[in-house]
N, CA, C and O atoms as a printed pandas DataFrame, in Angstrom:
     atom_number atom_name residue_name chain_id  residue_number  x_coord  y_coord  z_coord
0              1         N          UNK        A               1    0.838   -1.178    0.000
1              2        CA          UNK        A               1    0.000    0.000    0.000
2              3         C          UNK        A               1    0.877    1.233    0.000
3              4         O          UNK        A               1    2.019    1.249    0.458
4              5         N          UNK        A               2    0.135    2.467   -0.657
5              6        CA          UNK        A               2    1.210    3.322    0.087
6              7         C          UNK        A               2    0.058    5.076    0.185
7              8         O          UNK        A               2   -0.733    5.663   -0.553
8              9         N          UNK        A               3    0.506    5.219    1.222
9             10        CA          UNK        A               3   -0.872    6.691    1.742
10            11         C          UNK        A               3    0.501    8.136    1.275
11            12         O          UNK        A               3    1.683    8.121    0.931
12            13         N          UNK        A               4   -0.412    9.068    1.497
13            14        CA          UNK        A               4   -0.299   10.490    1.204
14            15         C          UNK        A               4   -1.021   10.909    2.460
15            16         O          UNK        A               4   -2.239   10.735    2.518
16            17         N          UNK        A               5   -0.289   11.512    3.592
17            18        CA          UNK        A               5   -1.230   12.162    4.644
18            19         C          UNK        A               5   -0.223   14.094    4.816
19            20         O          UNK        A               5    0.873   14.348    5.317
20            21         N          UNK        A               6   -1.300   15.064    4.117
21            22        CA          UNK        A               6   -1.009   15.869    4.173
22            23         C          UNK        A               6   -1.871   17.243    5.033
23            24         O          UNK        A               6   -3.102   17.246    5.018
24            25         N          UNK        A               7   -1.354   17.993    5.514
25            26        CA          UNK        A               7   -1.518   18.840    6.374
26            27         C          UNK        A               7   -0.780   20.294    7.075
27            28         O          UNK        A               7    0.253   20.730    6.566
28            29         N          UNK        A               8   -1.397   20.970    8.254
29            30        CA          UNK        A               8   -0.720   22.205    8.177
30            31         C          UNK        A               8   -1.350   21.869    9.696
31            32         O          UNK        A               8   -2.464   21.411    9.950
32            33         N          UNK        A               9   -0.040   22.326   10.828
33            34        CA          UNK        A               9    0.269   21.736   11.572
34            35         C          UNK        A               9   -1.136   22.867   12.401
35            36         O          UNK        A               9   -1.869   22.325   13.229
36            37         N          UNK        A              10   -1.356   24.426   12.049
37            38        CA          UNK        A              10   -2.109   25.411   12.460
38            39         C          UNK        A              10   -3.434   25.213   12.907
39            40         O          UNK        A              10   -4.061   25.566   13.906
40            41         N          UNK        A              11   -3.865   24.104   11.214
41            42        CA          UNK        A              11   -5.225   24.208   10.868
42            43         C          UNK        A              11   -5.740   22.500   10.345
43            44         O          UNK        A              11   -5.771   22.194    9.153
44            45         N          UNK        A              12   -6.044   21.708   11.252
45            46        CA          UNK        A              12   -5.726   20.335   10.821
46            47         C          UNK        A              12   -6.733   20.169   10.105
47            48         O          UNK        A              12   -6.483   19.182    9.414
48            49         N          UNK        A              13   -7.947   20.639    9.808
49            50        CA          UNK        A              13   -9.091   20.594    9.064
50            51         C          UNK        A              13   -9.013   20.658    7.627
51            52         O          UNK        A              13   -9.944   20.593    6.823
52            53         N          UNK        A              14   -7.775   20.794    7.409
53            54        CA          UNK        A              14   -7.311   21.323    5.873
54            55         C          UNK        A              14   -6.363   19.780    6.057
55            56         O          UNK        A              14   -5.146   19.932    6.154
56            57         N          UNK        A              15   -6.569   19.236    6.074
57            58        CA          UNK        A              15   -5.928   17.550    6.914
58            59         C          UNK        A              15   -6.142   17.061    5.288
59            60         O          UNK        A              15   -7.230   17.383    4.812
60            61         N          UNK        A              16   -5.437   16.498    4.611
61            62        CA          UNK        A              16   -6.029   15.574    3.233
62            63         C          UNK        A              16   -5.424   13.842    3.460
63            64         O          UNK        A              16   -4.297   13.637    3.909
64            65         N          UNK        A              17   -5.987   13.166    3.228
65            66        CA          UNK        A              17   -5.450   11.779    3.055
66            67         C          UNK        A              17   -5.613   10.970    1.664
67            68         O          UNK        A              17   -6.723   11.040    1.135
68            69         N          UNK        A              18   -4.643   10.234    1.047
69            70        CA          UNK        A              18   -4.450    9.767   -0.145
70            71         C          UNK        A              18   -4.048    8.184    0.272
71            72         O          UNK        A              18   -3.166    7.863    1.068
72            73         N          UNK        A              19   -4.984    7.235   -0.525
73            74        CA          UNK        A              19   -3.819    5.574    0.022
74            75         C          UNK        A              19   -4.643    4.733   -1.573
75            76         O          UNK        A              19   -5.786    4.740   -2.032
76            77         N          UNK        A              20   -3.293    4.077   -2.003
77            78        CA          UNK        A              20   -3.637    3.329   -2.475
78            79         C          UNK        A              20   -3.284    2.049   -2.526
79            80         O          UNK        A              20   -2.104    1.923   -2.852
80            81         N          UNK        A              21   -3.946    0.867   -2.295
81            82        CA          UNK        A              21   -3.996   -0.561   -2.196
82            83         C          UNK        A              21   -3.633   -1.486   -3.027
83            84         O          UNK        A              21   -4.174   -1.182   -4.091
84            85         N          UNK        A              22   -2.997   -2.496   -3.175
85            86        CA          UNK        A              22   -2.827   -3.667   -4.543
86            87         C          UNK        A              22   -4.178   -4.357   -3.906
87            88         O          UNK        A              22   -4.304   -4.635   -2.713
88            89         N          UNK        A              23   -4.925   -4.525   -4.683
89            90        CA          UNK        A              23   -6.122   -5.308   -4.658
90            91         C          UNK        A              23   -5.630   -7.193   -3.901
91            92         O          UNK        A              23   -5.938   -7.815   -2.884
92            93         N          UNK        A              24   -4.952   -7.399   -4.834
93            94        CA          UNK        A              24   -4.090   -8.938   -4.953
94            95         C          UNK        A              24   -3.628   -9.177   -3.784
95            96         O          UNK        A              24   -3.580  -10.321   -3.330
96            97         N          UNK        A              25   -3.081   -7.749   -2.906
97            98        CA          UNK        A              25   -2.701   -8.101   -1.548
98            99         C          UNK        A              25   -3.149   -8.438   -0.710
99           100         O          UNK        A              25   -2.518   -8.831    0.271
100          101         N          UNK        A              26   -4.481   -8.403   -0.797
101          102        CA          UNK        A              26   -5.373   -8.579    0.561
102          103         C          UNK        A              26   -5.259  -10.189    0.512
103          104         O          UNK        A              26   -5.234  -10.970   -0.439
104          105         N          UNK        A              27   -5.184  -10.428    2.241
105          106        CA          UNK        A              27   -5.241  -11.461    2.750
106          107         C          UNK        A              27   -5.550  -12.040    3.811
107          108         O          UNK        A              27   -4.952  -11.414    4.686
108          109         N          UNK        A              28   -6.146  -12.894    4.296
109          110        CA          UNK        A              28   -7.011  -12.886    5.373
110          111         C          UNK        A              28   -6.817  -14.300    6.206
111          112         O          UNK        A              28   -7.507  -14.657    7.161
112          113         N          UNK        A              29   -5.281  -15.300    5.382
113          114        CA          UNK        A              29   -4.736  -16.219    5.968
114          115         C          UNK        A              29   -5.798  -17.618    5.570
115          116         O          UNK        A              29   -5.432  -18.775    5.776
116          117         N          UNK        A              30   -7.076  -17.279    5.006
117          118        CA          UNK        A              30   -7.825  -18.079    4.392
118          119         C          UNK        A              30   -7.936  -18.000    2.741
119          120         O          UNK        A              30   -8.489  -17.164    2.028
120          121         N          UNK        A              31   -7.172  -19.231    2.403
121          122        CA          UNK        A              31   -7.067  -18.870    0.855
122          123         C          UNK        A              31   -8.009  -18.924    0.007
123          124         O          UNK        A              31   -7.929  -18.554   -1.164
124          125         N          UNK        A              32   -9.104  -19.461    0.631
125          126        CA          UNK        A              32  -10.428  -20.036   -0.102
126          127         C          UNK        A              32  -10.905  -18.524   -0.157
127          128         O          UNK        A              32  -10.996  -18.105   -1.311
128          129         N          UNK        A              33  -11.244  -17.574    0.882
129          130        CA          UNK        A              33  -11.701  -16.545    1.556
130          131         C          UNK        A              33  -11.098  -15.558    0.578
131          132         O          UNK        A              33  -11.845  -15.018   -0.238
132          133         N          UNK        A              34   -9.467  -15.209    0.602
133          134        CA          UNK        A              34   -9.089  -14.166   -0.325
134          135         C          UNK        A              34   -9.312  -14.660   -1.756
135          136         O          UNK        A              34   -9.579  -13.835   -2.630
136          137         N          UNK        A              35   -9.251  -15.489   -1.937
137          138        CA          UNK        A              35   -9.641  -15.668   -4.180
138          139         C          UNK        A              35  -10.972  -15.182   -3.982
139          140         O          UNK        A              35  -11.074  -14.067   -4.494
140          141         N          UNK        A              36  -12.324  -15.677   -3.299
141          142        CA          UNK        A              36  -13.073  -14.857   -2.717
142          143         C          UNK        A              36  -13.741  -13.592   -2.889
143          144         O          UNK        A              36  -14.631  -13.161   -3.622
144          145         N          UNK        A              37  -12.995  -13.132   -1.946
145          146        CA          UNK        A              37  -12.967  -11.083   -1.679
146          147         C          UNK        A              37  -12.774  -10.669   -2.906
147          148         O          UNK        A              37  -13.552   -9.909   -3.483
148          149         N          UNK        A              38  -11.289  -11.326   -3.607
149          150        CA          UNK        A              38  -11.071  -10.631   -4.902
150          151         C          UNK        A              38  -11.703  -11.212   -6.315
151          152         O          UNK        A              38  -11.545  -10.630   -7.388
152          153         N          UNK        A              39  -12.483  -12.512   -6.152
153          154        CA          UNK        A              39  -13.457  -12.421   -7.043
154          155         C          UNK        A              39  -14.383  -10.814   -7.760
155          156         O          UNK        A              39  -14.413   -9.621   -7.458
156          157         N          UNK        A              40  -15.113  -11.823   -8.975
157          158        CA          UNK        A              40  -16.394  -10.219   -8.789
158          159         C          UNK        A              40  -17.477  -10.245   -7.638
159          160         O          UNK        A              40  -18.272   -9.320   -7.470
160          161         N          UNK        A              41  -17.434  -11.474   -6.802
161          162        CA          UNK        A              41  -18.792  -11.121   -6.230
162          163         C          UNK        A              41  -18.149   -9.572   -4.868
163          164         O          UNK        A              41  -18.800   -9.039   -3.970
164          165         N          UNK        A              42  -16.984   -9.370   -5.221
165          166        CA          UNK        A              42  -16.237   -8.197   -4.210
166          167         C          UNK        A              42  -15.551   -7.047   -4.739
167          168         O          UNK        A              42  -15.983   -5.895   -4.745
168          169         N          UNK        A              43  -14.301   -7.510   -5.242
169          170        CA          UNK        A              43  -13.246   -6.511   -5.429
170          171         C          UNK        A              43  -12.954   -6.389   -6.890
171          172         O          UNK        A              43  -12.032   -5.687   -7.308
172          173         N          UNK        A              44  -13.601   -6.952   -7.518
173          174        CA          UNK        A              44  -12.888   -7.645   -8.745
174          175         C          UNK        A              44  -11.455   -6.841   -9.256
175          176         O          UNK        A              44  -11.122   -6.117  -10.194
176          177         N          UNK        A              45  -10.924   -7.346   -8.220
177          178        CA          UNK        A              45   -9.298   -7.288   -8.703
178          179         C          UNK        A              45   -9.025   -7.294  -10.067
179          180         O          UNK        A              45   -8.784   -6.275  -10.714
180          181         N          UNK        A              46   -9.058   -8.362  -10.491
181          182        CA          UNK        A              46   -8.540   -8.736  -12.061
182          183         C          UNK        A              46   -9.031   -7.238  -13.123
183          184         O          UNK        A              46   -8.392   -6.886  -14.115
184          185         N          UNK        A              47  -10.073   -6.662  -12.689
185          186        CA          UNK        A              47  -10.445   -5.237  -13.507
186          187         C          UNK        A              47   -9.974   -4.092  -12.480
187          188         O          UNK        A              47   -9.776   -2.985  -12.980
188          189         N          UNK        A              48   -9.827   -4.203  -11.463
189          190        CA          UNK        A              48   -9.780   -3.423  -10.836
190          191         C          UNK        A              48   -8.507   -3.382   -9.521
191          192         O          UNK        A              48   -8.738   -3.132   -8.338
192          193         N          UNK        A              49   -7.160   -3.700  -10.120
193          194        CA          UNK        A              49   -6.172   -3.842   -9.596
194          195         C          UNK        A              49   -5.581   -3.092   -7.919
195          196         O          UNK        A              49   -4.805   -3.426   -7.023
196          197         N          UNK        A              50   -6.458   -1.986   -8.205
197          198        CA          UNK        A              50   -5.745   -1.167   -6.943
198          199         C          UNK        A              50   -7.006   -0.150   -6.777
199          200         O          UNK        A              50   -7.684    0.627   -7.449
200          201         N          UNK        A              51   -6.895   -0.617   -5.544
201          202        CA          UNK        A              51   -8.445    0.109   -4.469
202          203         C          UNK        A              51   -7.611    1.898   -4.143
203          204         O          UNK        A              51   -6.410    2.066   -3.935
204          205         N          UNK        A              52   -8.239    2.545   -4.173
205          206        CA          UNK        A              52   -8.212    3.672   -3.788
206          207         C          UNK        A              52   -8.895    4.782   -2.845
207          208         O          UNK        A              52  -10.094    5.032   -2.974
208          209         N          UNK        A              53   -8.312    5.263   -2.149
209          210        CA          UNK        A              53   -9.305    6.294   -1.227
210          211         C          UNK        A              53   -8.499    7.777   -1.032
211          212         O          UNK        A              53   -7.318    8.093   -0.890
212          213         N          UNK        A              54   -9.502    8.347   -1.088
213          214        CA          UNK        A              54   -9.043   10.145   -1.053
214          215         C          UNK        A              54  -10.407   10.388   -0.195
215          216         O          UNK        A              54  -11.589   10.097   -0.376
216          217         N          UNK        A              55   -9.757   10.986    0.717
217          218        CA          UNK        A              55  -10.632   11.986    1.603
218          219         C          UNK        A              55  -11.083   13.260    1.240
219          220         O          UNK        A              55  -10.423   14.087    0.611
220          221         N          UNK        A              56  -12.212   13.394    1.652
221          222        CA          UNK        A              56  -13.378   14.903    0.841
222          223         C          UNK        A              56  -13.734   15.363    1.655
223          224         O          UNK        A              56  -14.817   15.914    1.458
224          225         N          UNK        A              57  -12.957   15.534    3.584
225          226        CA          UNK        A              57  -12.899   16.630    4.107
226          227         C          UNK        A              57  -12.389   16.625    5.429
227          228         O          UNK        A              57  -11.717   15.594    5.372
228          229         N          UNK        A              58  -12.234   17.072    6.621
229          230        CA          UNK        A              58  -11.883   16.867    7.989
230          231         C          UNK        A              58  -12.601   17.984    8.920
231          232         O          UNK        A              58  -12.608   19.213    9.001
232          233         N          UNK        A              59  -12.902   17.431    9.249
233          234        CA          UNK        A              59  -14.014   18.889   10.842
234          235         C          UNK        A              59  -13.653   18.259   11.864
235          236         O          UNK        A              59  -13.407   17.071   11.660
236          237         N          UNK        A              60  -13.505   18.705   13.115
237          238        CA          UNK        A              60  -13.301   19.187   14.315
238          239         C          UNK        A              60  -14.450   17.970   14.943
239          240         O          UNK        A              60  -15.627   18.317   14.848
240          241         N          UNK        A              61  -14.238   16.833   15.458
241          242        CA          UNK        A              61  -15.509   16.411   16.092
242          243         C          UNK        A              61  -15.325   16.421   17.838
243          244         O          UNK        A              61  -16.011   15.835   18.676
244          245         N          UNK        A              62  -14.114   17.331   18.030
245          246        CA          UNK        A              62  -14.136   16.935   19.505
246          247         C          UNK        A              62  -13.039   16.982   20.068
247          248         O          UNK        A              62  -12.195   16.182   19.664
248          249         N          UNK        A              63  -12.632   18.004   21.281
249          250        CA          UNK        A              63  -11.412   18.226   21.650
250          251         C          UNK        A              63  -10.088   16.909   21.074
251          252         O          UNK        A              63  -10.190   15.709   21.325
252          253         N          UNK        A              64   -9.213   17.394   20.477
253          254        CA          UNK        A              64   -7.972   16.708   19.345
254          255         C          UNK        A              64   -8.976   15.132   18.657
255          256         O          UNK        A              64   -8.631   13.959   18.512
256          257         N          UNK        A              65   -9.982   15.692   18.444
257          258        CA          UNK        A              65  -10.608   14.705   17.443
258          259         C          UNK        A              65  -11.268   15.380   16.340
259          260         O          UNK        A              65  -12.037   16.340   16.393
260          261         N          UNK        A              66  -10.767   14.606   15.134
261          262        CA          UNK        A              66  -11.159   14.805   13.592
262          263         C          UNK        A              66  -12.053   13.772   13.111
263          264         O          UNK        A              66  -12.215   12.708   13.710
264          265         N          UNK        A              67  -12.635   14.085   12.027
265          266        CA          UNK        A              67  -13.159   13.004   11.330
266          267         C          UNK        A              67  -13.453   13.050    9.672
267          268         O          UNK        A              67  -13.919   12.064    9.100
């Protein structure tokens, strides 16, 4: 995997997070289980190699808590 966690130490609400995943990696120590996950009835890896997430915002939920 590898993330992007960017920020400004002032104003953490301006907080951004970036990660992206190898699909293929996931593993769950059950081999039946991961072919599985990364079937289509889940991830479909094979089209869809690498899972991605970007964050679309950060607010204040609570003395040094974000969300």
């Amino acid at each position: 995997f590898q993330a992007i966690l960017s920020f400004d130490p002032n104003n953490l609400t301006t907080m951004g997070i970036q990660a992206s995943i190898d699909a293929n990696s996931i593993t769950t120590r059950q081999s039946q289980r991961d072919e599985h996950l990364k079937s289509d009835d889940f991830l479909h890896a094979d089209k869809y190699p690498t899972i991605t997430f970007e964050s679309t915002s950060c607010v204040l939920a609570g003395e040094r808590q974000y969300e």
